[in-house]
C-alpha positions in Angstrom: 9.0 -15.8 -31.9 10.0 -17.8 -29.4 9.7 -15.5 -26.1 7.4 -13.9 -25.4 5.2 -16.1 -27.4 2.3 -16.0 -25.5 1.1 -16.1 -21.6 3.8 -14.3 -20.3 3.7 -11.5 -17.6 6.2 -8.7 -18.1 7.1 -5.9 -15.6 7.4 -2.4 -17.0 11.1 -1.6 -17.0 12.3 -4.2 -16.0 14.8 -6.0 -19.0 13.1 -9.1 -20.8 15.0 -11.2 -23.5 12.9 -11.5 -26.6 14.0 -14.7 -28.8 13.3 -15.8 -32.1 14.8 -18.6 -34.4 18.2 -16.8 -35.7 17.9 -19.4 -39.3 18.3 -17.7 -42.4 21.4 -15.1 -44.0 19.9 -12.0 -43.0 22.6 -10.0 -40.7 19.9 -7.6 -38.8 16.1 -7.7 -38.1 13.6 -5.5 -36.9 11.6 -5.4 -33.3 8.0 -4.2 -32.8 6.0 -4.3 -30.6 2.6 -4.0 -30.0 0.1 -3.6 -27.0 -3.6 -3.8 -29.1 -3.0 -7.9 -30.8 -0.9 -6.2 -33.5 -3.7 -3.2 -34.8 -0.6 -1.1 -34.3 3.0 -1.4 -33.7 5.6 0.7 -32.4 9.6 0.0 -32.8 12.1 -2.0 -30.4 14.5 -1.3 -32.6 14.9 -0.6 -36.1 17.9 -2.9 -37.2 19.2 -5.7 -34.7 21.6 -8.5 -35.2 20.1 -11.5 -36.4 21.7 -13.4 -33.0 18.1 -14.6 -32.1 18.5 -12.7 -29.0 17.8 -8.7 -28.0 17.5 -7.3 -24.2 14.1 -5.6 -24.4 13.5 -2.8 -21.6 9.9 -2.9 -21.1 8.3 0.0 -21.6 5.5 1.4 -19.4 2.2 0.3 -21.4 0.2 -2.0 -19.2 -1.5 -4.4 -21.6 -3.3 -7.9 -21.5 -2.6 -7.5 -25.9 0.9 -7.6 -26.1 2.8 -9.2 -29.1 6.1 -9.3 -31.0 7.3 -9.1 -34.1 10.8 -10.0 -35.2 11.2 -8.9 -39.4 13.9 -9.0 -41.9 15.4 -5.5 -42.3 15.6 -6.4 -46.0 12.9 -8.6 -46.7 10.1 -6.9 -44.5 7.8 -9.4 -45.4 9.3 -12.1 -44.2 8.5 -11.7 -40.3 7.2 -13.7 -37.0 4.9 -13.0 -34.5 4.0 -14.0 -31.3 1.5 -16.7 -31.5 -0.6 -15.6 -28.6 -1.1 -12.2 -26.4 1.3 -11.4 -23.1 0.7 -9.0 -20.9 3.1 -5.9 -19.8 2.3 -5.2 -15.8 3.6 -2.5 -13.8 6.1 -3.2 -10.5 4.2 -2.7 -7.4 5.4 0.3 -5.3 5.4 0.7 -2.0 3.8 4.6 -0.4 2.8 6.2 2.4 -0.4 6.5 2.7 -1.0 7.6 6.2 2.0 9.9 7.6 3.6 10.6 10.8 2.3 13.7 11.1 -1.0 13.0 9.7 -4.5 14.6 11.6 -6.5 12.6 13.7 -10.1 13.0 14.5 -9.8 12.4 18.5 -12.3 11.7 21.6 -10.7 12.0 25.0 -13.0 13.1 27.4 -12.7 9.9 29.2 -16.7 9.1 28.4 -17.4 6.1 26.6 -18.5 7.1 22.9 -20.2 4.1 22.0 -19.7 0.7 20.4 -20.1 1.9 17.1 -17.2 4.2 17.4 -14.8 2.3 15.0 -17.2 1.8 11.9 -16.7 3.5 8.9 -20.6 4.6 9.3 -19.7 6.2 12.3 -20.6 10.3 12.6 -17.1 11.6 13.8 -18.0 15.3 12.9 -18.4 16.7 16.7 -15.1 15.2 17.6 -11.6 18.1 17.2 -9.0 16.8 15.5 -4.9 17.4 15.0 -1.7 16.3 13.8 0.2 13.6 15.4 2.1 13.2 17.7 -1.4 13.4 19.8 -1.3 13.3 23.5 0.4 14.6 26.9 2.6 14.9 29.5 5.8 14.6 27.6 6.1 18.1 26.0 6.8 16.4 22.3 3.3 16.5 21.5 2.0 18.2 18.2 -1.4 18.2 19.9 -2.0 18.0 23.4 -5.1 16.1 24.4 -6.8 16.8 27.4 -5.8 14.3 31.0 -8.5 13.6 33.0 -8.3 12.9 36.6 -8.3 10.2 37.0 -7.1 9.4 34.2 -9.1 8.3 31.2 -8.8 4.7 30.6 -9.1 5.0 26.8 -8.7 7.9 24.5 -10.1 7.3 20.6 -8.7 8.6 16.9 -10.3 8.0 13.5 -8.3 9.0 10.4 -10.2 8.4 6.6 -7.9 7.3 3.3 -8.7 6.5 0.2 -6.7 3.9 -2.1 -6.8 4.0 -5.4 -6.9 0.5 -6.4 -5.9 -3.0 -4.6 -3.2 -3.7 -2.4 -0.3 -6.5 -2.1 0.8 -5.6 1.6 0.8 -3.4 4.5 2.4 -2.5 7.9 2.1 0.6 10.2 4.6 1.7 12.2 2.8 3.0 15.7 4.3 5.2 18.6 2.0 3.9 21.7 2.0 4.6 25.7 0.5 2.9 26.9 -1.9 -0.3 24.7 -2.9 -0.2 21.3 -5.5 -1.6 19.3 -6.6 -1.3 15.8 -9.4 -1.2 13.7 -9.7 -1.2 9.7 -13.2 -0.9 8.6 -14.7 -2.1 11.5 -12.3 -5.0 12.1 -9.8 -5.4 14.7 -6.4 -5.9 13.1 -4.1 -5.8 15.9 -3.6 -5.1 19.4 -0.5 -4.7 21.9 -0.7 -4.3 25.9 -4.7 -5.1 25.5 -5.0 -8.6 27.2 -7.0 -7.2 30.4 -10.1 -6.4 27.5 -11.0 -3.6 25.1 -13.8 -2.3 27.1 -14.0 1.5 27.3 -13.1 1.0 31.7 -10.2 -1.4 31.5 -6.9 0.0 31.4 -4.1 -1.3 29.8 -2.5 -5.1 30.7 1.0 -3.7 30.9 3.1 -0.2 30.6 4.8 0.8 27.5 6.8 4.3 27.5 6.3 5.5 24.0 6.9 2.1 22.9 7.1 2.1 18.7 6.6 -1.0 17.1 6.0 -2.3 13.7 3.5 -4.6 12.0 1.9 -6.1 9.1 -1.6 -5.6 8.2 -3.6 -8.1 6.3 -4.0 -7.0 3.1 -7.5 -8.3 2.7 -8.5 -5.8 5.7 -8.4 -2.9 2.7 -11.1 -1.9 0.2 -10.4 -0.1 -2.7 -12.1 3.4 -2.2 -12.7 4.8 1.0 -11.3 3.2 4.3 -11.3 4.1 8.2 -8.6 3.8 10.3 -9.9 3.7 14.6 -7.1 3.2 17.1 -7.7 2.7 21.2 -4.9 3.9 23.2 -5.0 2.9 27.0 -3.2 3.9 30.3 -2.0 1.6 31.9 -3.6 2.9 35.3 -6.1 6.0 36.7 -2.1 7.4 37.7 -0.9 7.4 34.7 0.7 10.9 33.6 1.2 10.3 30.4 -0.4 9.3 27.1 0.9 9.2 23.4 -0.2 8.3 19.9 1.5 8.8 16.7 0.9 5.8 13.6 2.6 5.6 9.6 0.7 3.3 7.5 2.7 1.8 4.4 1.1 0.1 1.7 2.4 -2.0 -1.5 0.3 -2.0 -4.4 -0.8 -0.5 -7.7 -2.8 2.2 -4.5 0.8 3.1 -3.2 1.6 6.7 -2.4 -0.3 9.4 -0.2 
């Protein structure tokens, strides 16, 4: 064999030229393949022309113990093998893995609820939650939070995922009025409208009518398991009449989807 013969990474179904030295009279040869260093084989195909090449689509059988075998239709015995193990890999895929519309735990009184408040330790079970869009004064809110007067400088939401295994990438997509600022597991990952501080009192650095904006994430922000989203959203003064919050977080990665 002469590809794959050994090292290479292969993406299920994607198309992959297998090769082999085309010497000899025979007119057709058979493909196997195998993902378990050849204790079993299943077929590519049964009889191919002896051309030395045969566009393999690559089926979906994740393996580090992939090998080929190119054999003589009518001499079965006579046959090549990959000289080392490939591996088949699947494509990543991209997924939702927090909606639009998803429910968020929420704190608005306007109190401060402490500087633990975006930890993943944090006890969140007192506070009501609802589906996004959260907030008020427009009238397109799926849950209307509560405006103090005046009015509260920062209102808080939580939302727990879990991801199945690692991630490559990942952005949200976040409907704020007025600042933003996000946590991942404790760590801030981004922040919009926030220069004047993220203390519970300040209010936002500048005005932003249900401003949506798009970002990446760091990638290296996400554990595999259980992870907690916290978002700040500020007014941008004690006059402000209105306040909203909705956020979609993609992902790319063998953890893709909701």
């Amino acid at each position: 064999m002469l590809a794959p013969n050994g090292g290479e990474t292969l993406t299920a179904g994607s198309t992959y030229d297998l090769r082999w030295e085309s010497t000899g009279s025979w007119p057709t040869v058979s493909l196997a393949y195998s993902t378990d260093l050849g204790s079993t084989w299943s077929t590519v195909v049964a009889a191919a022309p002896n051309t030395g090449r045969y566009s393999w689509p690559v089926p979906t059988a994740p393996t580090a113990q992939g090998l080929i075998r190119v054999s003589s239709t009518e001499e079965p015995f006579l046959s090549d093998t990959s000289d080392a193990a490939f591996t088949i890999g699947t494509a990543p895929t991209t997924g939702t893995v927090i909606p639009e519309g998803a429910i968020w735990k929420y704190f608005a009184s306007g109190a401060d609820p402490g500087a633990s408040w975006n930890l993943p330790s944090f006890d969140d079970s007192a506070w009501p939650s609802g589906p996004a869009e959260l907030g008020y004064g427009d009238g397109d809110e799926a849950t209307v939070l509560p405006r103090t007067s005046p009015s509260q400088s920062s209102v808080y939401f939580r939302h727990e995922f879990t991801l199945a295994g690692p991630i490559s990438a990942a952005s949200v997509t976040v409907r704020h009025d007025d600042g933003v600022a996000i946590w991942l597991n404790g760590s801030l990952v981004f922040s919009a409208n926030m220069a004047d501080g993220l203390a519970h009192a300040e209010y936002a650095s500048a005005s932003a009518e249900n401003a949506t904006l798009t970002t990446a994430l760091p990638a290296s922000a996400f554990v595999v398991g259980e992870n907690t989203m916290a978002v700040m959203v500020k007014q941008v003064g004690p006059t402000s009449p209105d306040l909203s919050f909705r956020l979609r977080l993609d992902v790319t990665g063998s953890a893709a989807g909701p």
